[in-house]
Steps between C-alpha positions, in 0.01 A plus 500: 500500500450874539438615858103600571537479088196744373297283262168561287244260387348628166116431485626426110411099427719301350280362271525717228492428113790702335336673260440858561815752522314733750248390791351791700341315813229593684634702825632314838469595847607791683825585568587452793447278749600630842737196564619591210644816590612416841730224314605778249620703819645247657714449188675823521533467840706201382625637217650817731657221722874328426523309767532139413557163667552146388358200673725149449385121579520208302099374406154610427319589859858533717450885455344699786173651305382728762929684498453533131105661506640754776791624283354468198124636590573663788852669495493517089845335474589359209472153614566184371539127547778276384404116497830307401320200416116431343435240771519217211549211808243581679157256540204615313134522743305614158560233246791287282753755449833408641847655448530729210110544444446549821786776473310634234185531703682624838628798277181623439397475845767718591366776200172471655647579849706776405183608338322508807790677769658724266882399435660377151582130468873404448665105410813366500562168291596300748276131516348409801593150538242415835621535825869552626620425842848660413581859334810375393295212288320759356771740373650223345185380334456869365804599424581753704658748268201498278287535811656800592552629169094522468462673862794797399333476156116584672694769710663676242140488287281586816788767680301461855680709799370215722562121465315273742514160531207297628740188708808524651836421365618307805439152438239275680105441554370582109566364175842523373340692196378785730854546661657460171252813383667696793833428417484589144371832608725607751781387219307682226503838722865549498549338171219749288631828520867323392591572118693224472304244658236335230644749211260318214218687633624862515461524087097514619542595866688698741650437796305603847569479841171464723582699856418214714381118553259392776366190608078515563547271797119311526406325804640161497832647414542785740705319743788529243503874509800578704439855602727707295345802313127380529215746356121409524223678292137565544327325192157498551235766375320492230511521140414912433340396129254247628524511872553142534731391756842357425428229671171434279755583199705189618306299523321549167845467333627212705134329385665522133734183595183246456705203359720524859143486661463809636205597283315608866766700657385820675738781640587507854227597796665869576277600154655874475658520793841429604789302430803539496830347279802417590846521323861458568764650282699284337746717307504848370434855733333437846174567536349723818105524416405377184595281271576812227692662760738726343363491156356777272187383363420798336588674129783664661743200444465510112685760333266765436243340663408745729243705282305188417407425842414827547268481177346148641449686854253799311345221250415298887422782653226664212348129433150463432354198580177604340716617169810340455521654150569830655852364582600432129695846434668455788578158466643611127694760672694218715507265213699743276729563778537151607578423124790825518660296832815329345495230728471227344494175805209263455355669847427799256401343158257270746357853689416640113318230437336488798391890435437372154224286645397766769459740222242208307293483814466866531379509127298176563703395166386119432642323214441095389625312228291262435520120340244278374719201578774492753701169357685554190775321290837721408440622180149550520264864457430657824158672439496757778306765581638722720285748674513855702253714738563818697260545791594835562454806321868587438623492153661181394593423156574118389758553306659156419559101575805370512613166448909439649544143410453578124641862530142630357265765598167579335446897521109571524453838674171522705371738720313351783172570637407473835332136599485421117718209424662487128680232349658408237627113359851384399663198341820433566710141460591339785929446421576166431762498750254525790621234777153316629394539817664375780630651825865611424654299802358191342608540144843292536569232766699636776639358787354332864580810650485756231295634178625557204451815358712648171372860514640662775223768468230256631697411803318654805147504300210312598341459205593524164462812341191617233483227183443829271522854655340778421549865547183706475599893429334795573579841515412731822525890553824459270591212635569112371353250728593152438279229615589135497281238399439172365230281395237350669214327463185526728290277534197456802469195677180346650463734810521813203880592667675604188831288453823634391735308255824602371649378175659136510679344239453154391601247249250427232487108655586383880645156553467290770599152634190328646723377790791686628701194528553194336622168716704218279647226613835502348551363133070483458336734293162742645228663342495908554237774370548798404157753527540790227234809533459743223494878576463595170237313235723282217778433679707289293835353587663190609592360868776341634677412807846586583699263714867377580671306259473174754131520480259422209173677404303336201369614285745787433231769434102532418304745304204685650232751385281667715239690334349681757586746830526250812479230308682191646682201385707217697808334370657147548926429506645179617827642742755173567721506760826446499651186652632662823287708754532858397289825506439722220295832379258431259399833281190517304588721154239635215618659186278740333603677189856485609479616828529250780268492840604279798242688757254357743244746626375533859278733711510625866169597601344585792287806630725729690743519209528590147507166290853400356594355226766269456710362232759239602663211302308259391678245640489179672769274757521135386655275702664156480529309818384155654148506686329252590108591665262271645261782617262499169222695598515798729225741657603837477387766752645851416625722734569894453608382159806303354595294181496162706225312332668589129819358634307180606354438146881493340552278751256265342192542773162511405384811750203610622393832671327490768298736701503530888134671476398099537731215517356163494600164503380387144708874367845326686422119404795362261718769560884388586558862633360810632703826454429812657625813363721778670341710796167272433412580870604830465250573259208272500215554714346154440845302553420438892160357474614258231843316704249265586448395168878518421610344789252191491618432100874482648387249771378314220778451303571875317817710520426860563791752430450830685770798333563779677331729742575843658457437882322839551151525370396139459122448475531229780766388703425095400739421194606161557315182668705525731665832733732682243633884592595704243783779546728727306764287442632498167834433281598733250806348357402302183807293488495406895623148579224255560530244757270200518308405796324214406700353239291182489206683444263395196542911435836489407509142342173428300455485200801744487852454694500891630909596538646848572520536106137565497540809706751644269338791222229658798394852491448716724486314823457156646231560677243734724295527818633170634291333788701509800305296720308157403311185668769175512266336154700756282864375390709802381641400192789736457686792677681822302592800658646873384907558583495556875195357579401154664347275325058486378390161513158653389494525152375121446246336717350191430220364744325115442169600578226156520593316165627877301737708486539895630760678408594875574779698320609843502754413210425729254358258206308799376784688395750200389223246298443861251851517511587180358622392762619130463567386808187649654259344227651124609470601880156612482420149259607326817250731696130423298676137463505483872297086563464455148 
């Protein structure tokens, strides 16, 4: 994402009809808007600055927003933010999304911070697996190599003078990821400007040595700073383009993390007044003042630079706000010498287009390319229309549109008018070779700790890049400008906000298991749907499942036709087991004039992003194992959102959801068990007025199964009928022996004998936000504990409460039942089977 990228909004709809090869439209509004022009200035006061620095941490929100709208807004830095992982382990306040999806949706929160405070958005591939107590655990789980490969790789692409790193790289107090992040950077300083370390990137990239490494010391951390070459800066003020504070600007971008819950979060108090930032060096020359002590941030340190920051200094210097077209021979001027300039680093080709888009502004240049549908199958027409206005009165002539992928470009030749829009339609073929959509870091299976991704030139990105570009061309005072582009469609939404959709591509049918896994008992045979959804009217083909050789699927394939767009049709295979209990992938396939289609389709929506679209396997984890379940039907409150009650009916349970808006007894008679979801009392407002309810249908006979909640922000402080405390405690090793307490327990004996081979396979973690403190009625279960650490006898508590059952668990079921997990489906049978 293009610092303070300039971007224009055509008034053109999107719902055209391609049939006329020339629209003249009626004019638009004056150009320009005041704002307007102050961000135009602002841009060549960035654009005259080289000064550039490179923030490090490891997830989504661990940067320091308000450092990164001072350099970016403030100092006009080239400024950017590298977040190693995509915060993938993380818990979800907004909705379902868990690991990968919620990956997917933390990315975007990032874009939409970066859009508010200025700096460019960086990722590395590494997973994050949840939290780490050790940094060695998590090098190991990355792979440190690769790790470090992707920071030198972001350095070399980025070139910042100034690396800082947001934790320390002394061990203790913080997740082992965020001291991992620091380690990898101090190691990627010395190792980026090296040609022989990571040679298989300098065919694209060059080596570059940044002048220094500091560590932005924050509050809880500063008693680590030992006192050797120490600089603070002065980063308040205010933004000079909108005269909002920094602070303000922080806060607004920090906002963007909603599904981390911090949808509300405001700047700090000082407004724009002070505060300062602290940084130690790590590595590289000492600093005195500043943080770019030493360094020439100016044209003079490219090789004939020194005349184009002159020329930027007069185009600042005779800017009118009032006519920003005044500065296009000028601008010209520099762009033909900036062209001449044989540098050729990506700091350079990145400033030309960065003038390139100055230039636009100053012309108030707008150009669309516009779709009437933004799904389409490879192979298919692409009707476009693509479309151009000037709003000044300079001469611009359209001269052509290019089209890379296909190595085509439709000459035209048009002189523009000012405010009159002219257009003209294409048809082109979208190649058959198009991959579908689906974020490159999730196209092959990678590892617990690391992505998998074949092109090297995605590495670093954080998104993939356009489906179909487009280069718009037009010809100014002698010169070729060459604007990119791509298609869009525009629609408007309810509240009349026009909404912006880029081209996807999709299979002409979407498959998808009904249930994401299938529980056999070994040797017996199970019943498993498959749900097929046209895209694309008369789909024709034939279905069929793919499995291991030790498992059957009958019949071996079925025929479908779906005549129509959305239509919908659900399919019936009998999967048998084999004898012994096993695990296996399940994929869903569809043939279609030759071409086979093995894609599910899912969407990531919510308001403060774009929407995504996603295209994963359509697959589905069957699994053979003994379970036995005496807990038949189960009440299912829902928490911040979790696949719980899906994993419940594979277990055979007839479930009901209930509401906590009003509980009653006649709702909970002739359930076995209640379960409530994850960070229920986190997140439900009603929860506290309705224990009553909950707690009198346990004293009656019920089992009520509380997961998970995060000790900070609970709705009421009551969880349990009886005192419980929640803390932090939590272990992070997956594989972590498991002692038994209570041995004798029904928990670990009925109807399933529980044995340490039912804690083998977990992901993840064992467990989270452990009570640490609990009335004598509760008998802990079990007891784990990270390397190091002493035991948590936490995880597990089971209370007798009247003639029911109340059991609490931080045990992460919600992660491990969607897993396929089979050790945790037979331990939490015992759970809902709890008196039965």
């Amino acid at each position: 994402m293009k610092s303070r990228r300039l971007r224009f909004i055509s008034a053109l709809s999107c719902g055209l009809l391609f049939t006329s090869s020339l629209v003249a439209q009626s004019p638009n509004a004056d150009f320009p808007a005041p704002e307007s022009s102050q961000a135009i200035l602002h841009d060549l006061q960035s654009f005259r600055q080289m000064g550039s620095v490179l923030y490090i941490a490891a997830h989504p929100d661990d940067e320091n927003s308000q450092l990164l709208a001072y350099l970016a807004r403030g100092q006009d830095y080239r400024t950017a933010y590298l977040s190693l992982t995509r915060g993938d382990g993380g818990q979800n306040v907004l909705g379902p999304e868990f690991g990968e999806k919620l990956g997917v949706a933390r990315t975007q929160e990032l874009l939409a911070a970066r859009g508010v405070d200025g700096a460019r958005q960086f990722f590395g591939r590494e997973v994050d697996f949840g939290f780490s107590k050790d940094y060695r655990e998590t090098l190991n789980i990355w792979d440190k190599q690769g790790a470090l490969s992707d920071v030198v790789r972001v350095i070399r692409i980025f070139r910042p003078d100034v690396l800082i790193t947001r934790f320390s790289p002394i061990p203790g107090g913080t997740h082992g990821h965020h001291t991992a992040s620091a380690i990898l950077a101090v190691e990627a300083f010395k190792l980026a400007g090296d040609p022989t370390a990571f040679p298989e990137q300098l065919g694209e990239l060059k080596p570059w040595q940044p002048t220094r490494i500091l560590w932005n010391g924050s509050g809880f951390e500063r008693n680590k700073v030992s006192g050797t070459n120490e600089v603070s800066i002065e980063a308040g003020g205010k933004d000079p383009v909108t005269g909002e504070s920094f602070s303000d600007i922080a806060g607004r971008s920090r906002s963007m993390h909603k599904t981390q819950g911090f949808g509300a979060f405001r700047g700090s108090r000082s407004g724009g007044g002070s505060r300062e930032e602290h940084f130690q060096l790590l590595g590289g020359s000492p600093v005195t003042n500043d943080i770019l002590d030493g360094v020439d941030t100016t044209w003079n340190r490219v090789p004939g630079g020194a005349e184009i920051g002159k020329l930027a200094d007069a185009v600042i210097a005779q800017f009118d706000v009032q006519n920003p077209s005044a500065s296009v021979p000028a601008l010209l001027e520099l762009r033909g010498k900036l062209a001449a300039l044989s540098a050729d680093d990506s700091v350079t080709a990145e400033k030309r287009a960065q003038l390139d888009r100055i230039l636009q502004a100053c012309l108030g240049l707008e150009v669309e390319t516009a779709i009437s549908r933004a799904e389409v199958v490879p192979g298919e027409m692409l009707r476009m229309r693509h479309s151009a206005v000037v709003h000044s009165s300079v001469p611009v002539r359209w001269v052509s549109v290019r089209y890379p992928e296909i190595k085509r470009e439709i000459i035209k030749g048009f002189d523009l008018r000012p405010n009159r829009s002219k257009s003209w339609d294409s048809t082109q073929t979208l190649p058959a070779r198009t991959p579908l959509t689906q974020p490159y870091w999730l196209r092959e299976e990678g590892t617990p700790g690391m992505f998998r991704v074949d092109d090297p030139s995605l590495i670093s990105r954080a998104e993939n890049p356009p489906v179909y570009p487009i280069e718009q061309v037009f010809e100014v005072g002698g010169q070729t400008l060459v604007i990119p582009d791509e298609p869009v469609q525009v629609t408007t939404d309810m509240a009349g906000n026009n909404v912006r959709r880029y081209l996807d591509v999709i299979p002409p049918v979407s498959l998808h298991f009904v249930s994401d896994i299938a529980l056999l008992t070994p040797g017996t045979s199970h019943p498993v749907e498959v749900e097929i959804t046209a895209s694309r009217a008369n789909s024709i083909g034939t279905l069929r499942l793919d499995a291991p050789d030790d498992w059957k699927v009958s019949p071996a394939e079925q025929s479908f036709h779906l005549a129509t767009v959305g239509e919908r049709a659900r399919f019936e295979f009998t999967l048998t087991a084999p004898p012994q209990s096993t695990s296996a992938k399940i994929i869903a396939t569809a043939e279609i004039n030759g071409v086979w289609y093995r894609n599910d389709r899912e969407e990531i929506s919510y308001p403060h992003i774009p929407r995504q679209l996603l295209q994963p396997l359509a697959s589905l984890k069957a699994i053979s194992l003994d379970l036995a379940n005496r807990g038949h039907t189960v009440g299912y409150l829902p928490g911040a959102g979790d696949s719980v009650a899906e994993n419940l009916r594979q277990m055979g349970c007839a479930v009901t959801m209930l509401d906590d808006k009003n509980l009653t007894p006649e709702q909970l008679r002739g359930l076995d068990a209640v379960v409530i979801g994850v960070r229920a009392f986190n997140v439900r407002t009603n929860l506290a007025s309705q224990l009553p309810a909950l707690f009198d249908y346990v004293e009656n006979g019920g089992t009520m199964i509380a997961q998970y909640n995060r000790p900070d922000g609970l709705k009421t402080s009551r969880v349990a009928p009886y005192d419980l405390h929640l803390s932090g405690d939590r272990v992070t090793d997956e594989t972590a022996a498991v002692t038994f307490l209570a041995p004798d327990n029904p928990v670990l004996n009925t109807p399933n004998k529980i044995t340490e081979a039912d804690f083998a396979g977990w992901v993840q973690e064992r467990g989270i936000y452990f009570p640490n403190q609990w009335d004598d009625h509760f008998t802990a279960i079990l007891a784990c504990h990270d390397p190091g650490e002493s035991p948590l006898d936490g995880g597990l508590l089971v209370a007798q409460y009247g003639k029911g059952y109340f059991v609490y668990t931080g045990l992460v079921f919600f992660r491990e039942l969607p897993a396929g997990v089979p050790g945790a489906y037979r331990l939490f049978a015992n759970l809902i089977s709890l008196g039965k």
